[in-house]
N, C-alpha and C positions, 0 to 999 in steps of 0.2 A: 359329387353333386350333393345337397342338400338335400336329405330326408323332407324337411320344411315344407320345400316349395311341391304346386301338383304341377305334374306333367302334360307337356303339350298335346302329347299323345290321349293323355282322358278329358283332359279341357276345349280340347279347337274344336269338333263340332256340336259339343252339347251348347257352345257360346253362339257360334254361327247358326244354330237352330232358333235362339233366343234372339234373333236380330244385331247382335254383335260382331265384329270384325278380327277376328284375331288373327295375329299374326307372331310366328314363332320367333324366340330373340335367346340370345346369350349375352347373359345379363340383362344392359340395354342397348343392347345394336341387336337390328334384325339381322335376321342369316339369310332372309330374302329380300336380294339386293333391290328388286326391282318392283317391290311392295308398295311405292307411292303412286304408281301407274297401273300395273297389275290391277283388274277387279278380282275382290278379292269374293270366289262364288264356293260352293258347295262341294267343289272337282279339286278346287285348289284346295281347300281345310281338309278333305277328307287324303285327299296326298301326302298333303304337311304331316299330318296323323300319323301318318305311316313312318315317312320319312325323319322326322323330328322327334318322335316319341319318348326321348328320355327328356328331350330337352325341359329347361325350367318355365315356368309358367308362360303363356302368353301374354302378349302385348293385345291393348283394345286400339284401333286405326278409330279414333273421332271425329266423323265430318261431319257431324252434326250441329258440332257448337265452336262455337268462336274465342277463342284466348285472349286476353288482354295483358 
């Protein structure tokens, strides 16, 4: 793994504290299959944390804004 990148593990709930949605990925495919349905709450990131912890940075879930 990249030195580079930070870790899922120190990123997913200081992001989910700030109003953000993160969801852990290798590369860019999630490892949690079922992340477009899943809410994504405070049980789940603090999980992911554990579970994923080397993994490379998290993905942000945006349903706030619209893509064109």
């Amino acid at each position: 793994m990249n030195s580079n990148y930070e870790r899922y593990g120190a990123l997913g709930f200081p992001l989910f504290k700030n109003n953000y949605q993160p969801i852990p990925v290798k590369g860019k495919v999630p490892i949690v299959k079922e992340w477009p349905t899943r809410p994504i709450t405070a049980e789940a990131v603090k999980g992911w944390s554990e579970a994923y912890q080397n993994w490379h940075s998290p993905n942000i879930v945006d349903t706030f804004h619209n893509a064109i």
